[in-house]
C-alpha positions as CSV (number, residue, x, y, z in Angstrom):
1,X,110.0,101.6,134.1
2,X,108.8,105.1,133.0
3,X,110.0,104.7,129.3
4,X,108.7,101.2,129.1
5,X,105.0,102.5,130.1
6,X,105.2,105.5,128.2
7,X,106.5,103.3,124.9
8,X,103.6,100.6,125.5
9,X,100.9,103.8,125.6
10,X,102.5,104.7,122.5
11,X,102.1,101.5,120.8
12,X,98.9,100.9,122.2
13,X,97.4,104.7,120.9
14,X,99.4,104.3,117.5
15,X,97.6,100.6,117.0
16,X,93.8,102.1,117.9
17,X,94.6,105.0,115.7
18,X,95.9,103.0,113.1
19,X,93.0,100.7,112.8
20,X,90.6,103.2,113.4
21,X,91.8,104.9,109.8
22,X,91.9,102.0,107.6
23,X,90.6,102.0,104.4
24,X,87.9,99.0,105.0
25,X,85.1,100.4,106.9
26,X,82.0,99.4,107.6
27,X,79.3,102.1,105.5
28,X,75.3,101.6,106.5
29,X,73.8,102.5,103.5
30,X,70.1,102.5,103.7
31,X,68.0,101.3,106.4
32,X,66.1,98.2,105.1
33,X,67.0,95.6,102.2
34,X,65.1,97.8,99.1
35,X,67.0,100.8,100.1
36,X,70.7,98.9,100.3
37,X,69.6,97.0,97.0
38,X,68.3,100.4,95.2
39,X,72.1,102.0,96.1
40,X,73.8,98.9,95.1
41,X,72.1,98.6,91.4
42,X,72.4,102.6,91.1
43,X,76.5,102.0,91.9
44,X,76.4,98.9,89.2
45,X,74.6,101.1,86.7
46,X,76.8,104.0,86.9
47,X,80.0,101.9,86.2
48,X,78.6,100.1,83.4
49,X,77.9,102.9,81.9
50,X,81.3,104.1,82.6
51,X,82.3,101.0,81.0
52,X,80.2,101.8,77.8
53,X,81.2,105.1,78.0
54,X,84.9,104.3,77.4
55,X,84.8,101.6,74.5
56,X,84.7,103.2,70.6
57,X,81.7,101.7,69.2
58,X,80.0,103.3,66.4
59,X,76.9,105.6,66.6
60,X,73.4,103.8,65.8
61,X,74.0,106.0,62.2
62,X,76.8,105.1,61.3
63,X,77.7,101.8,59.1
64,X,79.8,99.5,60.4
65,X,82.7,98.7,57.6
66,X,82.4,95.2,55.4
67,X,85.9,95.1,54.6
């Protein structure tokens, strides 16, 4: 009876600890509607100019080619 209350503990510690450290978790960002919008378009910014960043377009000086 021992082992079979010491095993359920187990499971039972091993499934809060296991949901405690999953990946999805709830972040509060800011503390009103402007704030969480302000930190949402500063994260969309940021990766489209990563986005930008990463694709070979040519400089405003230099002509693209005709041929």
């Amino acid at each position: 009876m021992t082992y079979l209350l010491t095993a359920l503990l187990a499971l039972a510690l091993g499934w809060c600890w296991g949901h405690r450290t999953a990946r999805i978790q709830i972040i509060h960002i800011g503390s009103s509607p402007a704030q969480d919008n302000a930190a949402f378009l500063a994260y969309e910014r940021a990766r489209f100019d990563e986005i930008v960043n990463g694709l070979d377009l040519p400089g405003p000086d230099e002509p693209r080619n005709a041929a």
